[in-house]
C-alpha positions as CSV (number, residue, x, y, z in Angstrom):
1,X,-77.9,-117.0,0.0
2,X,-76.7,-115.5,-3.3
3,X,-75.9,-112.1,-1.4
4,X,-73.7,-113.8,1.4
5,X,-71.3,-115.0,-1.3
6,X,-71.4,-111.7,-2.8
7,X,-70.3,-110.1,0.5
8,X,-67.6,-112.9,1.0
9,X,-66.1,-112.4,-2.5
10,X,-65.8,-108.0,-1.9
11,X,-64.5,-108.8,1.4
12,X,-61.7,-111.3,0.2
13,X,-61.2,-108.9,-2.6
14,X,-60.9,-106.1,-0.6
15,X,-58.4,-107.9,2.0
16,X,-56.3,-108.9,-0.9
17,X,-56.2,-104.8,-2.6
18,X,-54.9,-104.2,1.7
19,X,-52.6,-106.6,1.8
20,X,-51.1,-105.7,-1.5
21,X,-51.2,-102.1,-0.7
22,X,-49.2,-102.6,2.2
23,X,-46.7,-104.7,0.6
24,X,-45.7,-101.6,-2.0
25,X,-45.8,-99.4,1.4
26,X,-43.3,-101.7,2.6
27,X,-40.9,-102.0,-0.6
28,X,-41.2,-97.9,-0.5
29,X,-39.5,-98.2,2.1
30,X,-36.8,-100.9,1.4
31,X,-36.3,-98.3,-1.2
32,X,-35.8,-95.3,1.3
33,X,-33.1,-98.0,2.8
34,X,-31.6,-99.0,-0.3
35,X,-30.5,-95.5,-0.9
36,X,-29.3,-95.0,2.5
37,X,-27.0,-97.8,1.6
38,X,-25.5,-96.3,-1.6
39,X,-25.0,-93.0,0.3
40,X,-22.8,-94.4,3.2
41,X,-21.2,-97.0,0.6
42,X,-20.0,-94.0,-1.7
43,X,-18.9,-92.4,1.4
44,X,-16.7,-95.7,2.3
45,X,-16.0,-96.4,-1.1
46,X,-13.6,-94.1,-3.3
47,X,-15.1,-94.8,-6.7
48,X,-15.5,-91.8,-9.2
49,X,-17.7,-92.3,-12.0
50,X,-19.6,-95.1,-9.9
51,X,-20.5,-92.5,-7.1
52,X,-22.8,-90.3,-9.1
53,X,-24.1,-93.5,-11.4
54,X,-24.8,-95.5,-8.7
55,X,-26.9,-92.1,-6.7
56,X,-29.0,-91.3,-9.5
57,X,-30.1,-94.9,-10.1
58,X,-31.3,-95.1,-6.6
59,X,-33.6,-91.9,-6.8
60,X,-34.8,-93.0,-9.8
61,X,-35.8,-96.3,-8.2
62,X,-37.4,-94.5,-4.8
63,X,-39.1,-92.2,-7.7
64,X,-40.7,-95.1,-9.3
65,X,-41.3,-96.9,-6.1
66,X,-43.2,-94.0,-5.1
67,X,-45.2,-93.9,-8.4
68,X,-45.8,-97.4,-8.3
69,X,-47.5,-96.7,-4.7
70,X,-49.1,-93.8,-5.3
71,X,-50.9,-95.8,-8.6
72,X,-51.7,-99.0,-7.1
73,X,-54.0,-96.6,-4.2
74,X,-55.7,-94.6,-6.9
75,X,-56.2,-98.2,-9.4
76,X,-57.0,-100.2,-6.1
């Protein structure tokens, strides 16, 4: 009986590390879009010291993105 439960509780556990894993996956990606945005908006937009602020904020947030996925599969 005691081993059932046990099972139960690494298989919930291990559903809930998937589940999260795939959520990062898919902010990663809203990340990847997010800078596509700021590229075509910099493009549209004529703003000079915005342009280059505004393009090195975004890598730095697919950089950390990308950390933060790349540490939540090697912690999970």
């Amino acid at each position: 009986m005691d081993f059932n439960f046990i099972n139960f509780i690494f298989s919930a556990n291990l559903l809930i590390k998937l589940i999260t894993l795939v959520v990062i996956f898919f902010y990663t990606i809203f990340t990847f879009v997010v800078f596509t945005q700021v590229k075509v908006m910099t493009q549209i937009l004529s703003l000079p010291y915005a342009e280059s602020t505004l393009k090195i904020i975004s890598i730095i947030h697919i950089a950390l993105a990308i950390s933060l996925f790349f540490t939540a599969v090697v912690i999970l």
